[in-house]
C-alpha positions in Angstrom: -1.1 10.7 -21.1 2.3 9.8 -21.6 5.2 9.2 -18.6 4.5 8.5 -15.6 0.9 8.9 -13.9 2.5 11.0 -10.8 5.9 12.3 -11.2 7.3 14.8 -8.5 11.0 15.9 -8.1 12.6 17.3 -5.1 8.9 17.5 -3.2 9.8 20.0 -0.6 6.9 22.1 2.8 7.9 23.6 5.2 5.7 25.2 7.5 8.0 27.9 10.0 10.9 26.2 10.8 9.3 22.7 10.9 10.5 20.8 7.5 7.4 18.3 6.7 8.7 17.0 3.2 12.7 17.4 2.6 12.8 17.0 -1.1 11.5 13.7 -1.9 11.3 12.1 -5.3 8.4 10.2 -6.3 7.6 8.2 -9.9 4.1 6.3 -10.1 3.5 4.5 -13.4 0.2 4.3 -14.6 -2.2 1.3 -13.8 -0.6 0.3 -10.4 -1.0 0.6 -6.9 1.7 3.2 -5.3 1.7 3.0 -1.2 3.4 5.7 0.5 4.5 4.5 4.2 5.2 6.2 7.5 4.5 7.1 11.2 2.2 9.8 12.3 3.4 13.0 11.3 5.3 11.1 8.8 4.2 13.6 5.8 2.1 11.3 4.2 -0.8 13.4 4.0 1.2 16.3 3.1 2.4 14.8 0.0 -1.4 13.9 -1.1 -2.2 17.0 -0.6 0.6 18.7 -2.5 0.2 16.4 -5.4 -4.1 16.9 -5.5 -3.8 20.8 -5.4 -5.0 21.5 -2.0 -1.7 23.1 -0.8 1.4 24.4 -2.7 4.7 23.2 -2.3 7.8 25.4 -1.2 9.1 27.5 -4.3 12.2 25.0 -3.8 10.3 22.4 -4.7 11.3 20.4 -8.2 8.6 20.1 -10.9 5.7 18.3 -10.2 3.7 16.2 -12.9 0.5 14.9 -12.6 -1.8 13.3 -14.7 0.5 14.6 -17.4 -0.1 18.0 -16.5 2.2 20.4 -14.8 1.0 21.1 -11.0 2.3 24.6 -10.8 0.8 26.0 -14.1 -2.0 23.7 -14.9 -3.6 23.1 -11.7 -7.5 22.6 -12.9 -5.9 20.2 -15.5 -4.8 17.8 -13.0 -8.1 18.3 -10.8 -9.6 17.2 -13.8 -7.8 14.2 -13.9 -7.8 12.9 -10.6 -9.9 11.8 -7.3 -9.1 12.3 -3.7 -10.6 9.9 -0.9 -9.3 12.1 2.5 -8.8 10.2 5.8 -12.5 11.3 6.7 -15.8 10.6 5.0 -16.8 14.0 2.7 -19.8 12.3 2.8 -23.1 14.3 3.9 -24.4 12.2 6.3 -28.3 14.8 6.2 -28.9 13.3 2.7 -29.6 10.1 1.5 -26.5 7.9 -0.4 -28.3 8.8 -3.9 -28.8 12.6 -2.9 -24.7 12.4 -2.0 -24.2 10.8 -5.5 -26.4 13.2 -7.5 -24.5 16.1 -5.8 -21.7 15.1 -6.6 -22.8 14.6 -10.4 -24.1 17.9 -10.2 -20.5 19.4 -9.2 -19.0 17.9 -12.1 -21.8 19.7 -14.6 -23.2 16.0 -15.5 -26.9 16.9 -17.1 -29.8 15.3 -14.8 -29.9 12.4 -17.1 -26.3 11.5 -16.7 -26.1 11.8 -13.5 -28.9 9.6 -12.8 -27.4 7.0 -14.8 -23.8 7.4 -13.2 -25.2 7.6 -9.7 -26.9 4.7 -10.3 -24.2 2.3 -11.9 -22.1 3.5 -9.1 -24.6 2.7 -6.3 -24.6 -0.6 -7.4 -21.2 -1.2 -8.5 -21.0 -0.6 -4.7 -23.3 -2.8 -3.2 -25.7 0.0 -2.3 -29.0 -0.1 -3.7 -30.8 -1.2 -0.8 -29.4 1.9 1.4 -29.6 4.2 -1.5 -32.6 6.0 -0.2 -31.8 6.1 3.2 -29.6 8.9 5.5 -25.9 8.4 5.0 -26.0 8.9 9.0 -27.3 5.5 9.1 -24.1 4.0 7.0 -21.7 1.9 8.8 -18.4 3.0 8.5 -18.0 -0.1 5.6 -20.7 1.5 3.9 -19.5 5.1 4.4 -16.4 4.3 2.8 -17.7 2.9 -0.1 -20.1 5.7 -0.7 -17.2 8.2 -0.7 -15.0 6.0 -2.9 -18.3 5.9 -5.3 -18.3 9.7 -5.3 -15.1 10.2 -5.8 -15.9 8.3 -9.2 -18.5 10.2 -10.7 -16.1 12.3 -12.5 -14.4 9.3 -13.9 -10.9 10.0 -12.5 -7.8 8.1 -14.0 -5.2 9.0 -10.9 -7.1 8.3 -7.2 -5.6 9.3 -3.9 -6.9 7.7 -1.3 -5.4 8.7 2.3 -5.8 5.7 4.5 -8.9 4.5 3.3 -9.3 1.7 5.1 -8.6 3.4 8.7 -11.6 2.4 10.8 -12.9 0.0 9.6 -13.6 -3.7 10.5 -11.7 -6.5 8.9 -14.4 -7.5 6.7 -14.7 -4.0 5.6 -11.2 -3.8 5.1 -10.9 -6.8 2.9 -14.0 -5.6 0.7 -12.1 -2.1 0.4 -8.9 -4.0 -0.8 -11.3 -5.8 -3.3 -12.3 -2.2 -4.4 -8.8 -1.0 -5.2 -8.0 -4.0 -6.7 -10.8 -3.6 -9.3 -10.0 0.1 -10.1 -6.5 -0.6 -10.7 -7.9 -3.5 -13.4 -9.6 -1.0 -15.1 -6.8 0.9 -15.6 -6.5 3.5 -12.5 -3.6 4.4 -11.1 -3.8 4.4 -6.8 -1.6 6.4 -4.7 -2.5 4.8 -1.2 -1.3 5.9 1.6 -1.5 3.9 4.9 -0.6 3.3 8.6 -1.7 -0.8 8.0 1.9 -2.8 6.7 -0.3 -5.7 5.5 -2.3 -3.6 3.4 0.5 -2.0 1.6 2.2 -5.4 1.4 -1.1 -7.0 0.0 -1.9 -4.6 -2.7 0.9 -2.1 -3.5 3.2 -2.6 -6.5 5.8 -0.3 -5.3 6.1 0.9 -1.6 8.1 4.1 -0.6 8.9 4.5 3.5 8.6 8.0 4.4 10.8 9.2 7.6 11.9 12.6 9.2 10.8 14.1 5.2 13.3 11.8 3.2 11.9 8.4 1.1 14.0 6.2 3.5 13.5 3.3 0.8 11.4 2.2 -2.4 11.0 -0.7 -3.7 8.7 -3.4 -4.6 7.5 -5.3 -1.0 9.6 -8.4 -1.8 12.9 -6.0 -2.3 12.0 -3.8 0.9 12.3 -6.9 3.0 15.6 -8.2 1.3 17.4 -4.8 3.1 16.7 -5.8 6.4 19.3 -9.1 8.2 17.5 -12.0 9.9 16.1 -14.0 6.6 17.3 -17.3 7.2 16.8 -21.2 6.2 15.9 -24.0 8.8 16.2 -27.6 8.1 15.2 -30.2 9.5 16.4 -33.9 9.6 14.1 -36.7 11.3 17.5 -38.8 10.9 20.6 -38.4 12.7 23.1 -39.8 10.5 21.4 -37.0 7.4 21.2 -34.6 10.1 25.6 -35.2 11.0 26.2 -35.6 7.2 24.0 -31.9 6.5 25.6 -30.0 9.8 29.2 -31.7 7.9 28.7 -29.9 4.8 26.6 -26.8 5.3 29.6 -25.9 8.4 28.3 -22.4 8.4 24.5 -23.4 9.7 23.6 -22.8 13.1 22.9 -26.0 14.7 20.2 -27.3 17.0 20.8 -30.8 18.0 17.8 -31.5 20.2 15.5 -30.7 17.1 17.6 -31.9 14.5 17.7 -28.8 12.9 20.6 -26.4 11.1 19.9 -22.7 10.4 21.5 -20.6 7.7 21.1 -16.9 6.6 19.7 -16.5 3.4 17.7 -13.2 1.8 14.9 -15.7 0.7 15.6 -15.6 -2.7 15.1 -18.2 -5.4 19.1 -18.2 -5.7 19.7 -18.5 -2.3 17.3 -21.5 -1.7 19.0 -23.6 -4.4 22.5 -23.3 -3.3 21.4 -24.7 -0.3 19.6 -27.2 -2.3 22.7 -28.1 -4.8 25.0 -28.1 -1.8 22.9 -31.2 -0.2 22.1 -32.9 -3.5 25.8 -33.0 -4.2 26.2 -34.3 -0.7 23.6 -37.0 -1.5 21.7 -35.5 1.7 17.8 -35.4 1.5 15.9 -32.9 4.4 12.7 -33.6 5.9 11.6 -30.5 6.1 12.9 -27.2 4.6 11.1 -23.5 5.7 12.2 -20.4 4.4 12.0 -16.8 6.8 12.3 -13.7 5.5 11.6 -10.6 7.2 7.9 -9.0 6.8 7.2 -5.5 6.0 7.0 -4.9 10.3 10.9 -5.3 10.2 11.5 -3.3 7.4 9.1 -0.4 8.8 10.7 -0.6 12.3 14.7 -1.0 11.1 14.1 1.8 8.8 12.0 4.0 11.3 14.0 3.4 14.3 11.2 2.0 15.8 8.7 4.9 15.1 5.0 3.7 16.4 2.9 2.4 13.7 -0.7 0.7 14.7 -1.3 -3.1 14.6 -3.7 -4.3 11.9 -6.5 -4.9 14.4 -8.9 -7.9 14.5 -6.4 -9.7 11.9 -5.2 -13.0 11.8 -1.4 -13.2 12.2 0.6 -14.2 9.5 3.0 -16.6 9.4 6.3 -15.5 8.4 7.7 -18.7 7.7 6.6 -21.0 4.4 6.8 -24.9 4.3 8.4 -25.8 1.3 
């Protein structure tokens, strides 16, 4: 494959009068983790299924590459090329975990003895061995999860969709599926994750794309979404006064909180930022005691761009802190 693992221009559905997707570019290279972002209804799930062949897009629509192939006139060439993990479990819940895995080999023409093998690497590369022979009704949703992430590799795909995988499920769960991603994208994969959960996208995506009202309201990589939204700032903090007159003196633009000691400046949390301040209190012969950095999270970004659209909390997950102690 050369290009681009996923390339579409000018993704456009309609369905009636209702515009889902309003001709949205999208670029994924191969081997990394692409999260597309949005509220419900957002068209998230539209686009995976455009891009996977399970709808068409409007004849308006750009080209669409996949996999190296062209959507519109090779179709079965980018089926064979990819895997799709839908928001809920294809998984057979009357049959045992192995029986779902030996199905599976048996849809992709694998011979008996392959698909024994293949079943069985995957069934352990899993962690499930020891429910291998029971009924997938007896899975936890954890376990469910994996099992159809294991079938969707049997064919050996190079391009996975997975369509909020991790909806669900428990925070343990969750952290083994990001474990999971992170492992196929090692061996070379390309994901296109899509996802209601901001921390997950902000913990495993290389690039992240917020989808809004059917337009890409902004791509980037997670640090660069966060730099387009105001409030990043600096805080310092002085334990004494005559550093803390001297700082407030020279950095005149800082907010200043004299109970605490502290001044405040606006900054976009980069690297360049941070040592202007820090140049323009070493030429001052000033020394802080403390100095944290802020800078929006991917919750501000979502809500500035969204215009406050709802999006659901990461439940059961530690909150985390915004600011860093340097």
């Amino acid at each position: 494959m050369t290009g681009p693992a996923i390339a579409a221009n000018s993704l456009r559905k309609s369905y009636g009068d209702k515009t889902v997707l309003d001709g949205i570019d999208l670029t994924v290279p191969e081997g990394t983790i692409f999260s597309l972002l949005g509220p419900n209804g957002a068209g998230k799930t539209t686009a995976v299924k455009i891009l996977s062949t399970l709808i068409s897009p409007d004849r308006s629509s750009g080209p669409v590459h996949v996999g190296g192939h062209d959507l519109a006139t090779h179709p079965q060439a980018v089926r064979a090329a990819i895997g799709v993990t839908g928001q809920f479990s294809a998984v057979d819940g009357l049959i045992t975990g192995e029986e779902n895995m030996l199905l599976m080999a048996d849809l992709h023409h694998l011979s008996r003895r392959e698909g024994r093998r293949v079943a069985a690497e995957l069934l352990e590369r899993f962690d499930l061995v020891d429910a291998a022979k029971k009924p997938a009704s007896t899975y936890s949703g954890g376990m469910k999860r994996r099992l159809d992430i294991a079938m969707t590799l049997v064919g050996d795909p190079r391009i996975i969709f997975l369509d909020e995988p991790t909806t669900g499920l428990d925070p343990r769960s969750r952290h083994t599926m990001w474990g999971i991603i992170r492992e196929l994208v090692s061996d070379g994969v390309t994901v296109f994750l899509t996802t209601q959960y901001l921390e997950e996208a902000d913990e495993l995506a290389d690039r992240i794309a917020v989808l809004h009202d059917g337009v890409i309201a902004a791509e980037g990589t997670a640090q660069e979404l966060k730099r387009i939204v105001p409030g990043g700032h600096v805080r310092l903090r002085f334990t004494d006064p005559a550093a803390y007159r001297s700082a407030a003196s020279a950095l005149s633009e800082a907010v200043r909180d004299e109970e605490a000691l502290a001044l405040q400046l606006p900054s976009d949390g980069s690297q360049r930022a941070l040592r202007s301040v820090l140049d323009r209190l070493d030429s001052s012969g000033i020394e802080a005691g403390e100095l944290t950095v802020h800078t929006p999270d991917l919750d501000d970004v979502f809500f500035a761009l969204t215009g406050g659209a709802d999006v659901p909390t990461q439940p059961a997950q530690p909150a985390q802190p915004k600011e860093n102690v340097r």
